[in-house]
C-alpha positions as a printed Julia matrix, in Angstrom:
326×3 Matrix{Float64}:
   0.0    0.0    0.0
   1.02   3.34  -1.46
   0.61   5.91   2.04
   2.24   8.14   0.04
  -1.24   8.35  -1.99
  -3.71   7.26   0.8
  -6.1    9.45   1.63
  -8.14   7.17   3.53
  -9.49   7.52   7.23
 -11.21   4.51   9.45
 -12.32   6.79  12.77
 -13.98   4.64  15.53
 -16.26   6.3   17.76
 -19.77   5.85  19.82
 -22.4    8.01  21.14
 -25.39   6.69  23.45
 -27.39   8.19  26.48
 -25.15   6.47  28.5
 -21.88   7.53  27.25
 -23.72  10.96  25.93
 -22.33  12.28  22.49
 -19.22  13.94  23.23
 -16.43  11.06  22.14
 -18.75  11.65  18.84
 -18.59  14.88  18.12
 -15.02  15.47  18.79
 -14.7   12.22  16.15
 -17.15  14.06  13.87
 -15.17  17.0   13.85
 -12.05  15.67  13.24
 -13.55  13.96  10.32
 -14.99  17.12   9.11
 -11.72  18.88   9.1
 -10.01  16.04   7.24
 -12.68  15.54   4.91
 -12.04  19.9    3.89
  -8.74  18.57   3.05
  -9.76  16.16   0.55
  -9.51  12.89   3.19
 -12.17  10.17   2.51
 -13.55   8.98   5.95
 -14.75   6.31   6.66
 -16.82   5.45  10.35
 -17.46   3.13  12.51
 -19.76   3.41  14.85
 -22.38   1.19  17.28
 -25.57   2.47  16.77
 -26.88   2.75  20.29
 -30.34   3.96  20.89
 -30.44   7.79  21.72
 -28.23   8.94  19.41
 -29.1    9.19  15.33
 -26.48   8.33  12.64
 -27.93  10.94  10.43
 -25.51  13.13  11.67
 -22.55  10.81   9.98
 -24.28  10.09   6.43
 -24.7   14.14   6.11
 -21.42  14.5    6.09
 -21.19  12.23   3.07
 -18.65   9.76   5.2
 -18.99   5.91   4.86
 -20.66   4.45   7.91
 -20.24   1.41   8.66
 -22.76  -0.04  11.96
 -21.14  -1.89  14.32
 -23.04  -4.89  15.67
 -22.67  -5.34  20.07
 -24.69  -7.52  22.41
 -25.8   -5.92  25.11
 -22.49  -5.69  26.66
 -19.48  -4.69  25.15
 -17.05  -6.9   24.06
 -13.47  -5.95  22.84
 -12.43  -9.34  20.86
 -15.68  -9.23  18.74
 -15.7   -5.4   18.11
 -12.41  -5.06  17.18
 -12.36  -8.25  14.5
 -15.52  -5.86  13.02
 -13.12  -2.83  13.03
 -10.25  -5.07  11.5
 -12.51  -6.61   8.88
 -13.15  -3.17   7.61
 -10.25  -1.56   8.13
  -8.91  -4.58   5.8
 -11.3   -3.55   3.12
 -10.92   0.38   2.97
  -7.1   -0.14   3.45
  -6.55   3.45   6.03
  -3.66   5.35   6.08
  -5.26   6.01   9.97
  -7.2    4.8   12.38
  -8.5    7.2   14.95
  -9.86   5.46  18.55
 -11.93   7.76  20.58
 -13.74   6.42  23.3
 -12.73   5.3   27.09
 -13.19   1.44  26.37
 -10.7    0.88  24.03
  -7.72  -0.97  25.83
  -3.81  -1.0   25.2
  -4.91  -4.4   23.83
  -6.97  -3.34  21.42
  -4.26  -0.49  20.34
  -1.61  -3.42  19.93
  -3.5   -5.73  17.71
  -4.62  -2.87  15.7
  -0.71  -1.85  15.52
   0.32  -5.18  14.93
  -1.75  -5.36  11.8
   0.06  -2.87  10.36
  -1.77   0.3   10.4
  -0.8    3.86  12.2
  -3.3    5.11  14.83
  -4.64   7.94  16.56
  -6.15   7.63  20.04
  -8.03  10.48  21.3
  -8.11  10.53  24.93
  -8.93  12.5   28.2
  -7.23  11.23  30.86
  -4.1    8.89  30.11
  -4.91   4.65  30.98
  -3.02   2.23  30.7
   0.03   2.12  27.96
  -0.47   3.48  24.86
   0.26   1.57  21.37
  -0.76   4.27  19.12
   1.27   6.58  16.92
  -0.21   9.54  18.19
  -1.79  10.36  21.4
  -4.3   13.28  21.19
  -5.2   15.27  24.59
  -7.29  18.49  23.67
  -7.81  19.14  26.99
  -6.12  22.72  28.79
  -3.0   21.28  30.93
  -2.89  17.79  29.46
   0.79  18.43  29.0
   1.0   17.84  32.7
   0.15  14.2   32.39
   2.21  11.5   32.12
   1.78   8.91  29.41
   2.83   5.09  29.15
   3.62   5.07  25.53
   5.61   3.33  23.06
   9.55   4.71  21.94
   7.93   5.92  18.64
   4.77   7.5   19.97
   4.26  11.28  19.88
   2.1   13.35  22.27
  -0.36  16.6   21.2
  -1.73  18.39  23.64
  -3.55  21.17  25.25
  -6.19  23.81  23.69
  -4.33  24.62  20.35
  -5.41  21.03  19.57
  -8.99  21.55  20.2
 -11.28  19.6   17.8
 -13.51  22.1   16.28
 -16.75  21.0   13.97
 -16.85  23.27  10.69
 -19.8   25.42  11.98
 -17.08  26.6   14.44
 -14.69  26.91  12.3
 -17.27  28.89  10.07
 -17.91  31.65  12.71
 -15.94  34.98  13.67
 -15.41  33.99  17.71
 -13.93  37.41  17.75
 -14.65  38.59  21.71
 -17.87  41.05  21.85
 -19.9   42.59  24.38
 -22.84  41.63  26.12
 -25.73  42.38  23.49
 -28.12  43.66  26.21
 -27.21  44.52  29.26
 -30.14  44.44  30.82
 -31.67  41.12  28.99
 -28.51  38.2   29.84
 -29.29  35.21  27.23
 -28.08  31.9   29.09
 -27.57  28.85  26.84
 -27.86  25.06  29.59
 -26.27  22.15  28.08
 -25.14  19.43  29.89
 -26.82  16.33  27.72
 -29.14  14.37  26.97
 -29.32  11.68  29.01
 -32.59  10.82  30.88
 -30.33  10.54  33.84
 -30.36  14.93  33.71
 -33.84  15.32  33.55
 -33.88  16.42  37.64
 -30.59  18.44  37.0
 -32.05  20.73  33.8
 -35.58  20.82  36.19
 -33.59  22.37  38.79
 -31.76  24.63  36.24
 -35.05  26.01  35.39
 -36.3   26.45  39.0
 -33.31  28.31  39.83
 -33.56  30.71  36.66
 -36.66  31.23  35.49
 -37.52  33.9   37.85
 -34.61  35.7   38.31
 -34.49  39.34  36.75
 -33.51  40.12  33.26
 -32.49  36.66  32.68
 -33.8   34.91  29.82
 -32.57  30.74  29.16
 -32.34  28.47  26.96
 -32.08  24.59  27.68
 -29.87  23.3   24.47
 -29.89  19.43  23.67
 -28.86  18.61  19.96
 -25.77  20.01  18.9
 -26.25  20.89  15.54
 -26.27  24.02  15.56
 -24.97  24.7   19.07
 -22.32  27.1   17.11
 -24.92  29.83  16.55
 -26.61  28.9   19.87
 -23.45  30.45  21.93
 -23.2   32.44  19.13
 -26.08  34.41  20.7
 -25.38  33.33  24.32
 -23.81  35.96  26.79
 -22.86  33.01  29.48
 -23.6   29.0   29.46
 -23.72  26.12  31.8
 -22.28  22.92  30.74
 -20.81  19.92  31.7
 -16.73  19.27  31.72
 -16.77  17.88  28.06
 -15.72  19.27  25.14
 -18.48  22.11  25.02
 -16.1   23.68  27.13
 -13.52  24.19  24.26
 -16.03  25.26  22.2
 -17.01  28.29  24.44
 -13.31  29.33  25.06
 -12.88  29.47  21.48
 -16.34  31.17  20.7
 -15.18  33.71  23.87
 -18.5   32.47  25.85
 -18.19  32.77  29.65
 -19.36  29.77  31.24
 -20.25  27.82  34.15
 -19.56  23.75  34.65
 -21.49  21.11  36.86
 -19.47  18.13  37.03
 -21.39  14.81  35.56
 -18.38  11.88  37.12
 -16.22  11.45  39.17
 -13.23  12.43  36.69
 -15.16  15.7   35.79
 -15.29  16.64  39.38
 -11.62  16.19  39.98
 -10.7   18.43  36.98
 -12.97  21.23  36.96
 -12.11  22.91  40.23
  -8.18  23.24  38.33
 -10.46  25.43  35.4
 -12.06  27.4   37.94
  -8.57  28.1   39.84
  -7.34  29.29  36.61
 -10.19  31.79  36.18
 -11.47  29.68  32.75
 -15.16  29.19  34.34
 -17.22  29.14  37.8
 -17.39  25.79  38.71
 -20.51  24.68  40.06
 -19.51  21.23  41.6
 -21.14  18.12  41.56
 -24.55  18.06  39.59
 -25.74  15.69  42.61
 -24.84  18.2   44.95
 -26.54  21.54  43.46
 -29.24  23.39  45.03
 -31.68  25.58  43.66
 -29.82  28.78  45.7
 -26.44  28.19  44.83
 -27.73  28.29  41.37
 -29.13  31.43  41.68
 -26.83  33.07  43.73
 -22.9   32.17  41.26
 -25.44  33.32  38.59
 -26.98  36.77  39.5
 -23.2   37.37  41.37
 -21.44  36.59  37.83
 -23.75  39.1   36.44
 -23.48  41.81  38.87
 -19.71  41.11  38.62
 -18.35  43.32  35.4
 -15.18  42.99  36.22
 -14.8   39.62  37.54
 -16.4   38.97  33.19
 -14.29  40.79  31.72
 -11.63  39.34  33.5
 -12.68  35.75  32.89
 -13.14  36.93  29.0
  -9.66  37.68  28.77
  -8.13  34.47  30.17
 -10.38  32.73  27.44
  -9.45  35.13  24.94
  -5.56  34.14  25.89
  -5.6   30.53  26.31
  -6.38  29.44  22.35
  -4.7   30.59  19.38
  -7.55  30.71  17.23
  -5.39  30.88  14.35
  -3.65  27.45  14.16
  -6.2   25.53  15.94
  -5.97  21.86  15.07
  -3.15  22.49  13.11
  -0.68  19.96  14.81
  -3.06  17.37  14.47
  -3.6   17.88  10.8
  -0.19  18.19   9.82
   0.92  15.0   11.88
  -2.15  13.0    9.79
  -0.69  14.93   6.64
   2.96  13.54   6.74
   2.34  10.05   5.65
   0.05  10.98   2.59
C-alpha cells in the first residue's frame, strides 16, 4: 500500500445516552476537518439507541454499523473494526472512546496500520502513533507510551466542527445589558432530567435573565453564538465556548469531571458549580446573579479565554501530523 497516496481515514467512535455524544462529536469533527482537506472517511460506529447516525451520512462519510450484544465486548468489536479496516485499506485509524484498551491499540498496531487515540485522561500504555489530549494542561500528564509514539496536547489542539470553524469567535460585548441570554447544556441523558428541572427552577424567575435549555448540537455554534454566558458539563463544550469567547459555568457529571474542573475554575477559565448531585436551587441562583453583577470579575474571565487558544492554528498539529504520511 502506497501511504504516500492514501487518503483514507477509518475513525472509531460511539455516542449513546449512557456515554452521551461527546467522544462523537469530537470524532465528527475531526472527520470534518479532514474531509475539507480532501480525506475520505470512513466510520465506525455502534448504533446505540439515543443517538441518530444521520448526523454521519450528512457529512457524506462511509458508515459502517457496528453490531454489540448488550455488553461490550473488545475481541468481537475489534475483528468488526479489523474486517473493515482490511477492506478500505486506512492510512489512519482514529480510537476515541474510554473502552478501548492498550490491547486493542496493539492488535490494531500489529496489523500494520498507524493510529490515533483520542483521549482525556491517560490509561493504561499506549500503542498508538499519536496520542491526542485536547484538553487545557494535558501536558501535565504523564503517558505510558511506546519509543515511537508522539504526544499533542492542550487547547491549540482543540477539535472544532466546521460550523465553528465557520464563525468569527472574535470577543464582543454583552448584546443587552439588561436582557442576559443563558444557553444550559449538559446532555441528553434521561439521567439529567432532575438536574435541567432544577436549572429552570433556579432561573426562570430571576431578573432580566432569559434561558435556553440546548440538547442537539447541531447548531450549538450559533446557539453560543447568541449566548452571553452557558452552563455545561466538563466535556468538550467547554472548548467550544473558550474558542467562541463564551463565559461559562460547569457542573461536574463523574467522578473524573469533578476532579478536573475545580483546576479550570482556579485558573479563572469558568465558575465551577460542583457536583450536579450536589446543586441546590440557591447556589444556582446566587454564582449566577453574582457573575452578572460582577463586570469585572467577566471581563476578567473573557480575557483568560481570549488568551488561552490561538484561534489561528487551531488543530493544526493534528492535521499536519495526519498529513505527513500521505
Amino acid at each position: 500500500m502506497d501511504l504516500k497516496r492514501n487518503k483514507k481515514i477509518l475513525i472509531r467512535a460511539d455516542a449513546s445516552s449512557q456515554i452521551g455524544v461527546g467522544h462523537m462529536m469530537r470524532a465528527l469533527a475531526l472527520g470534518q476537518l479532514l474531509s475539507d482537506h480532501g480525506y475520505e472517511i470512513h466510520f465506525a460506529t455502534v448504533a446505540h439507541e439515543g443517538f441518530s447516525a444521520d448526523l454521519l451520512s450528512v457529512q457524506r462519510f462511509r458508515v459502517y454499523d457496528l453490531t454489540s450484544k448488550t455488553a461490550w465486548e473488545e475481541s468481537a468489536d475489534l475483528e468488526q473494526l479489523l474486517k473493515i479496516a482490511k477492506d478500505t485499506q486506512p492510512a489512519w485509524v482514529v480510537l476515541d472512546g474510554y473502552h478501548f484498551t492498550g490491547i486493542y491499540e496493539r492488535i490494531l498496531k500489529q496489523s500494520g496500520y498507524k493510529i490515533l487515540r483520542v483521549d482525556d485522561v491517560p490509561q493504561g500504555h499506549y500503542y498508538a502513533d499519536v496520542i491526542l489530549n485536547q484538553n487545557f494542561g494535558a501536558e501535565n500528564f504523564v503517558y505510558e507510551k511506546e519509543p515511537y509514539a508522539s504526544v499533542l496536547t492542550g487547547l491549540q489542539n482543540v477539535l472544532l466542527r466546521r460550523e465553528f470553524r465557520s464563525l468569527d469567535p472574535l470577543p464582543r460585548p454583552v448584546k443587552n445589558p439588561d436582557q442576559w441570554q443563558i444557553m444550559v447544556s449538559l446532555g441528553g441523558s434521561s439521567s439529567l432530567d432532575s438536574v435541567y428541572d432544577l436549572m429552570d427552577k433556579a432561573l426562570k424567575d430571576l431578573p432580566h435573565v432569559s434561558f435556553k435549555k440546548v440538547l442537539g448540537q447541531e447548531n450549538i455554534a450559533l446557539e453560543m453564538l447568541n449566548s452571553d454566558m452557558a452552563i455545561v458539563s466538563g466535556g468538550s463544550t467547554m472548548w467550544e465556548l473558550v474558542y467562541m469567547g463564551v463565559p461559562f459555568f460547569t457542573v461536574a457529571l463523574n467522578e473524573k469531571q469533578e476532579a478536573y474542573l475545580p483546576l479550570l475554575s482556579q485558573k479563572g477559565l469558568c465558575v465551577n458549580l460542583g457536583f450536579f448531585k450536589r446543586l441546590t436551587i440557591e447556589n444556582v441562583r446566587q454564582s449566577v446573579l453574582q457573575f452578572i453583577r460582577d463586570r469585572e470579575g467577566r471581563e476578567q474571565m473573557k480575557r483568560r479565554l481570549q488568551d488561552s487558544m490561538d484561534r489561528r492554528v487551531i488543530g493544526q498539529k493534528v492535521l499536519e501530523k495526519l498529513m505527513a504520511v500521505v
